[in-house]
N, C-alpha and C positions, 0 to 999 in steps of 0.2 A: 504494500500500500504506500502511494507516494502520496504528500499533501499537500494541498496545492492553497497557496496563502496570497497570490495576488491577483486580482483581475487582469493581469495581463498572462501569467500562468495559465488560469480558466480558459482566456482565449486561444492560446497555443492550443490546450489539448483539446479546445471544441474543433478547431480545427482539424485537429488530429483526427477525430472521428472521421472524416469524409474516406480515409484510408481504411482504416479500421473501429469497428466500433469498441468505445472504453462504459467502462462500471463509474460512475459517481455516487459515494456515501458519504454522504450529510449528517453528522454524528453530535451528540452531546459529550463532555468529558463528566458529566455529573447526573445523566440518567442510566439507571439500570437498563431501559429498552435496547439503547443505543450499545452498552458493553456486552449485552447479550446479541446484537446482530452483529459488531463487531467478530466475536465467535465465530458466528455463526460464517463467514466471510474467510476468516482463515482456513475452514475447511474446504471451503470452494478450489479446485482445480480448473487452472483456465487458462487461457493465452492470452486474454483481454486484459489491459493495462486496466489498473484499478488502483482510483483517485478517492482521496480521503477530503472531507474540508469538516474542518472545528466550527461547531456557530459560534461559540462563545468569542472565539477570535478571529475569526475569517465571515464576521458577519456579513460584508461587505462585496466579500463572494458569493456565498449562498444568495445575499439579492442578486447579484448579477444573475447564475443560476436559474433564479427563479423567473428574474423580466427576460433573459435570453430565448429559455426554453418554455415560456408559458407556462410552468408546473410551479403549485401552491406549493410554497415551501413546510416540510415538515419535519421534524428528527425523531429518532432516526429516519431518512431514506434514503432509499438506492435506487440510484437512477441507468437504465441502459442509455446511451447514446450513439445511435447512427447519424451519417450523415448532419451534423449538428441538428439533431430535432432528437426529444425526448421520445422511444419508443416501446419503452416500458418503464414501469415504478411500482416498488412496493416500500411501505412502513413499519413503523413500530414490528408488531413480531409478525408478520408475513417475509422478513427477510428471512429464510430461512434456505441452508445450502440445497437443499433440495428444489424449492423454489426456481430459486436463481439460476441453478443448473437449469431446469427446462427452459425456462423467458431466453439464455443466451442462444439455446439454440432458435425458439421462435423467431426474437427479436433483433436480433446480433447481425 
C-alpha cells in the first residue's frame, strides 16, 4: 500500500488508471471499521497498484477524490479505478478480501 498525501500525487495515479486500473482506500487511523478492512486488504493478492489516503490528514485528497470521481466520500472505502472514473466501491465492512477479489475481476 503506497499513500498518497498530495493532490498532485492523486492526479498522477488517476492518470495512471487509463493504463491500468489501481485500488483506492480511504481509511481512518482511529476507526475500528477502517483497521478491520485494512486486514482485510493485506490479504488481497493482486497486481493492481493499491493507494492508501488518511482522512485525518490527507483531507484535502479525499475531497479531491470525491469532486474528481463523483463518489460520496466515506471511511473506510475502497475505490476500483479504470480509466479515471470510479467503477466500483465498497464500505465500512463490505470491504472484505473476498469481495474485492471478485469486483477486480468485474470491474478492473
Amino acid at each position: 500500500m503506497k499513500r498518497i498525501k498530495t493532490i498532485e500525487e492523486w492526479r498522477t495515479v488517476r492518470e495512471s488508471s487509463k493504463k491500468q486500473s489501481v485500488l483506492l482506500f480511504k481509511m481512518s487511523l482511529t476507526c475500528f471499521s477502517s483497521l478491520s478492512a485494512k486486514k482485510e486488504l493485506h490479504k488481497l493478492v493482486t497486481d493492481l497498484p493499491l493507494y492508501v489516503i488518511v482522512v485525518q490528514t490527507d483531507q484535502a485528497v479525499s475531497k479531491a477524490i470525491e469532486s474528481d470521481l463523483n463518489v460520496r466520500h466515506e471511511s473506510p472505502q475502497l475505490l476500483i479505478v479504470k480509466a479515471q472514473k470510479a467503477t466500483w466501491q465498497a464500505t465500512h465492512y463490505h470491504i472484505k478480501e473476498s469481495l474485492v477479489r471478485d469486483a477486480i475481476e468485474m470491474y478492473s
